[in-house]
C-alpha positions, 0 to 999 in steps of 0.5 A: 283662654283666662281662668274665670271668663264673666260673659255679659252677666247682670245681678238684680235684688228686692230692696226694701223699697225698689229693685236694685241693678247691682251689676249690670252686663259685666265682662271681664276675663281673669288670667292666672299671674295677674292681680285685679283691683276693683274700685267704687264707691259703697253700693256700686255693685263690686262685692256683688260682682265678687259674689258672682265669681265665688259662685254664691250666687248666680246671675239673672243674665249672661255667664261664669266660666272657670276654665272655660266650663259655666260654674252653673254645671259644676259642683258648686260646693266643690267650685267654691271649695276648690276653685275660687276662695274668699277673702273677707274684711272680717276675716271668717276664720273659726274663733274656737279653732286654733290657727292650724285648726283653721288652716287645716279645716277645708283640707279635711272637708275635702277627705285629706288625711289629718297628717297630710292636712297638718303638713300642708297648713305648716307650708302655707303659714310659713309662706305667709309669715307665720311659724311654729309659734303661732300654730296653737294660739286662737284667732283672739289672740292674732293682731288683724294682719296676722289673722288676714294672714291665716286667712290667706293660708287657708285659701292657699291650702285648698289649691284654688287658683282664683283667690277673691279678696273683698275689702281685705285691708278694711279692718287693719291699720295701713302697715298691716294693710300694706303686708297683706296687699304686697302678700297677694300680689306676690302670691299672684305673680309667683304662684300663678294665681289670679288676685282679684282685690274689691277696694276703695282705696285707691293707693292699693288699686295702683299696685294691681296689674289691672284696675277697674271702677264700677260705677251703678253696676257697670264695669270699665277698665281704667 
């Protein structure tokens, strides 16, 4: 059994003018270990997609299962926390919260002692790069590579097994780009994780194990 199994799930929205089919009947499963790239062309459906696996929302039609149980009955706050992080293009991380700060924040949410919490934010930006050196500077003062990288720690500290990453070269320059695509997929392969990378640009798509296309909010493989 994968670790996020999507069961023939559909996604509508108001526009302001018409409704839009954003994702439309979409099955995919998810193993640990492997990295996923989604393609398509702006407006195809795959952040939407994206969001439905985060469990930031749900789908009018079919099912989400994380470890074989619908994501429906599980404690979302908890799923989204522990189970499935995010990555974004713009990096989300907390501009008056230093880099450790940042890495540090969900561990706390989730009732880790500071000590601990410190213990574990060191581990995982020294697993992407990042050292001692870096601990106190603020987001504003991180090249885009290296705050990607903070936001991979952070998701990595909270444990999850499914790491989601949507657009996550989009602001950087294509060295940058390439560190943190070789990063996450290094991460799926040694820490067992499942990857899953939404992009457009197709030189990244080749490095995944898997590549899919969405196309008017319909999945194939490649």
């Amino acid at each position: 059994m994968g670790l996020l199994k999507v069961e023939n799930v559909s996604y509508s929205y108001q526009s302001q003018y018409q409704k839009v089919e954003a994702v439309r009947n979409v099955s995919l499963e998810l193993e640990q270990g492997k990295v996923y790239a989604i393609i398509g062309k702006s407006g195809s459906g795959k952040s939407t997609l994206l969001t439905l696996m985060a469990g930031l929302a749900f789908p009018e039609e079919g099912d989400i299962l994380y470890g074989g149980e619908s994501i429906r009955s599980l404690k979302l706050e908890e799923y989204r926390r522990d189970k499935a992080s995010v990555i974004y293009q713009t990096f989300n991380l907390f501009p008056l919260m230093t880099v450790i700060e940042n890495v540090i924040y969900p561990l706390e949410l989730k009732g880790v002692k500071h000590s601990n919490a410190r213990d574990i934010a060191k581990k995982h930006l020294e697993s992407v790069g990042l050292g001692e050196e870096y601990y106190r500077r603020f987001p504003n003062m991180l090249s885009g590579g290296e705050r990607q990288r903070v936001a991979i720690a952070r998701a990595l500290a909270t444990g999850s097994k499914l790491m989601l990453a949507d657009e996550p070269t989009g602001n950087l320059d294509v060295a940058n780009g390439d560190l943190v695509v070789k990063l996450l997929i290094d991460l799926a392969h040694k820490d067992n994780l499942a990857v899953v990378i939404v992009t457009h640009d197709l030189s990244i798509a080749k490095k995944a194990d898997l590549v899919f296309e969405m196309q008017d909010g319909r999945l194939t493989q490649m």
